[in-house]
Each structure stands twice: as structure tokens, then as C-alpha cells.
Wavefront OBJ file of the C-alpha trace (Angstrom):
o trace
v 0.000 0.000 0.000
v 1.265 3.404 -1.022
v 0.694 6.582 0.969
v -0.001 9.462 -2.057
v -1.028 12.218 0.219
v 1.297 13.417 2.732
v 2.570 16.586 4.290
v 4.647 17.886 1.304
v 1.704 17.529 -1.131
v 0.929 20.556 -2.734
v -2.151 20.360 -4.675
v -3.474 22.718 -7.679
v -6.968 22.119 -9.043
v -6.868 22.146 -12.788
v -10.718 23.962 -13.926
v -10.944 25.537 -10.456
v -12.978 28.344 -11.732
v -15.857 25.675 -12.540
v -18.296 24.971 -10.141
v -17.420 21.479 -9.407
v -13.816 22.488 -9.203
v -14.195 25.377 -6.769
v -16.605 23.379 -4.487
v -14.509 20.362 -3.977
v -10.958 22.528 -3.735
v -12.831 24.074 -1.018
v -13.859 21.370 0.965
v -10.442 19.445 0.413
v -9.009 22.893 1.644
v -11.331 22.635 4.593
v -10.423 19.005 5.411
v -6.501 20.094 5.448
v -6.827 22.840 7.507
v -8.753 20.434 10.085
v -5.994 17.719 10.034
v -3.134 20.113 9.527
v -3.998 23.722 10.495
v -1.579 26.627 8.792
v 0.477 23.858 6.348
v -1.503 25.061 3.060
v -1.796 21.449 0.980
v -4.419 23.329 -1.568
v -2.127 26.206 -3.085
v -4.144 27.238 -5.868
v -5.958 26.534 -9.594
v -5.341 26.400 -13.468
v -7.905 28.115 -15.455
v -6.346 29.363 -18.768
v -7.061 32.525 -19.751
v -8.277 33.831 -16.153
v -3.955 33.536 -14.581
v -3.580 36.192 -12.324
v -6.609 36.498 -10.891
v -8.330 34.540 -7.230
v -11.276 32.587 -6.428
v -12.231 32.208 -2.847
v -8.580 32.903 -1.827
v -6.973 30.391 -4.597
v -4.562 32.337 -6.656
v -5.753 31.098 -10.345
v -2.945 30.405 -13.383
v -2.974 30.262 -16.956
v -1.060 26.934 -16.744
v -0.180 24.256 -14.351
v 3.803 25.200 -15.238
v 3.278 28.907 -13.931
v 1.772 27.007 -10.710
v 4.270 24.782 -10.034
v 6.723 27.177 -10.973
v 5.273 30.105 -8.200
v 3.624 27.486 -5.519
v 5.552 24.164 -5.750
v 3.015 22.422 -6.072
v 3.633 18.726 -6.834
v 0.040 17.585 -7.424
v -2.944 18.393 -9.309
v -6.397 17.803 -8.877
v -8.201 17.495 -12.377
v -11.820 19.329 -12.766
v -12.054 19.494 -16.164
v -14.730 19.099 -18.832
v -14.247 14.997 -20.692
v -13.156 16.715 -24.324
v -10.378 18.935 -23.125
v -9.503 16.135 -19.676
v -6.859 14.092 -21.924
v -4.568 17.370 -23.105
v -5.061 18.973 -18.916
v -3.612 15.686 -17.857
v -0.609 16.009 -20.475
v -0.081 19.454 -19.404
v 0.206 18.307 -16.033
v 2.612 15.171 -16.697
v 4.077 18.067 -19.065
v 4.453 20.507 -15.959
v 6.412 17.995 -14.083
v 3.606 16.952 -11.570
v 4.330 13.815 -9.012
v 0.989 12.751 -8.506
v -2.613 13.620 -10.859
v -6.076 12.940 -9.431
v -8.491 13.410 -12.585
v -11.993 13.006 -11.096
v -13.531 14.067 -14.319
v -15.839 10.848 -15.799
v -17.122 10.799 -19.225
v -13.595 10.607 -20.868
v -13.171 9.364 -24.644
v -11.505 6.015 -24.406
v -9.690 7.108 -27.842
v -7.998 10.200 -25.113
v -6.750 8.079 -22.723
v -4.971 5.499 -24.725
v -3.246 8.664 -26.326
v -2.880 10.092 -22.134
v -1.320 6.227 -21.880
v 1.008 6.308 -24.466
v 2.174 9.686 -23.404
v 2.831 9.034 -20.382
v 5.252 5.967 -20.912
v 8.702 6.384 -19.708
v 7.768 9.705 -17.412
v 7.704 9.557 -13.211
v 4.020 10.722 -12.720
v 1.294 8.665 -11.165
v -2.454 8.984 -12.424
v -5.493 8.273 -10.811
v -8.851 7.999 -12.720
v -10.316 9.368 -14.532
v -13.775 8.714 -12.777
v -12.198 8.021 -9.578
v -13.558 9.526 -6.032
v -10.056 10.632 -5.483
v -7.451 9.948 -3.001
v -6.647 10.143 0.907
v -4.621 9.666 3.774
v -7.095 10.172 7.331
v -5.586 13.086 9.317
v -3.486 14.543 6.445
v -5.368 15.399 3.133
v -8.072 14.715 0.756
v -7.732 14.864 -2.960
v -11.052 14.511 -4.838
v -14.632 14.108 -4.484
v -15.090 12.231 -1.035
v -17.538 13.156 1.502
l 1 2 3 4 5 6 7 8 9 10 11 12 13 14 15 16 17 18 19 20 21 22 23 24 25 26 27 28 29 30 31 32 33 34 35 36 37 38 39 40 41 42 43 44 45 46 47 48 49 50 51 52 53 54 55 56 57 58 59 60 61 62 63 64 65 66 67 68 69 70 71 72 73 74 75 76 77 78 79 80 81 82 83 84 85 86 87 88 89 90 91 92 93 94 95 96 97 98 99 100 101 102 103 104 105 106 107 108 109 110 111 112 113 114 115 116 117 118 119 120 121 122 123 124 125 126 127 128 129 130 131 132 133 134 135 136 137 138 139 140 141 142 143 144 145 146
């Protein structure tokens, strides 16, 4: 059994300006803070074209590489809609990302065997897509989970 989630997870929600995005960042935020009050696991979002603005404290970027590169964030939490999932996963294997929780369901089949393929040979771990998410009790929550 693997621990995923720990205390140097730094988590970015790819589509966090979308209502599904914003609403579980928020209560994954709120679960952190609970376990682990002050160590900041959610560290902001990846909307593209909406970078350099905030939603509900969440500093939002045009790209997960502009988030890693000004929050070190390590992880990213996938909110996105099934036809554009596939390339926000590459950008995130792209981006240098340890760990990617896509929640989204509904993906083309056709995607992921390219997401597969691309993926070959590079250190990232996915989870889903269509999963609940990931996490370890008393640390974090990544995803969907009650």
C-alpha cells in the first residue's frame, strides 16, 4: 500500500474556476486545515485565460507550469470538462507533476490510450479518470469524497 497524500503535497486544481472544481478545492481545503492547520496542501488553480486572478482565496494560473513554478506544487487535482480532460492531464505530466487525481468521468476512451502512451517512460502517477479521489485520514483529501 502506497501513501499518495502526505505533508509535502501541494495540490493545484486544474478547472478551479468551474463549479465542481471550486466546491470540492474548497472542501479538500477545509479538510486540510482540520488535520493540519496553517500547512496550506491546496495552493491554488489552473484556469487558462483567467492567470492572475483569485477565487475564494486560490490564486488562479494560466497553466499548471506557472503554478508549479510560483507554488511548488507537486500535485494536481483534475476538474475538467471529458473533451479537453486528456490534453489537462498532459499538461500536467508536461508541468512535471508527481501525482494527478483526474476526477472528471465521461472521458473518450480514444484520449486516454493517447494520455497512456504519453505518459510511458515519465515519473508521474495517475489516478482515474472517474475516480472519487485519493486520501490519507488526518493529512489530506484529494477529490470528491464526503
Amino acid at each position: 500500500m502506497s501513501i499518495l497524500v502526505t505533508e509535502k503535497t501541494k495540490v493545484v486544481c486544474q478547472g478551479i474556476t468551474g463549479k465542481s472544481g471550486l466546491f470540492h478545492s474548497q472542501k479538500c481545503r477545509e479538510y486540510a486545515e482540520e488535520c493540519q492547520p496553517g500547512v496550506g496542501v491546496f495552493v491554488g488553480g489552473v484556469t487558462p485565460g483567467k492567470g492572475d486572478s483569485e477565487v475564494d482565496g486560490f490564486p488562479v494560473f494560466n497553466s499548471v507550469g506557472e503554478a508549479r513554478e510560483k507554488t511548488g506544487a507537486n500535485t494536481s487535482m483534475v476538474f475538467v470538462p471529458p473533451p479537453f480532460c486528456a490534453d489537462a492531464i498532459l499538461e500536467a505530466v508536461d508541468a512535471g507533476m508527481e501525482l494527478i487525481v483526474a476526477i472528471t468521468e465521461g472521458i473518450p476512451v480514444m484520449d486516454m490510450i493517447r494520455v497512456k502512451s504519453a505518459m510511458a517512460g515519465s515519473s508521474a502517477r495517475l489516478i482515474g479518470p472517474n475516480c472519487p479521489g485519493v486520501i490519507t485520514p488526518g493529512v489530506a483529501k484529494i477529490g470528491i469524497m464526503p
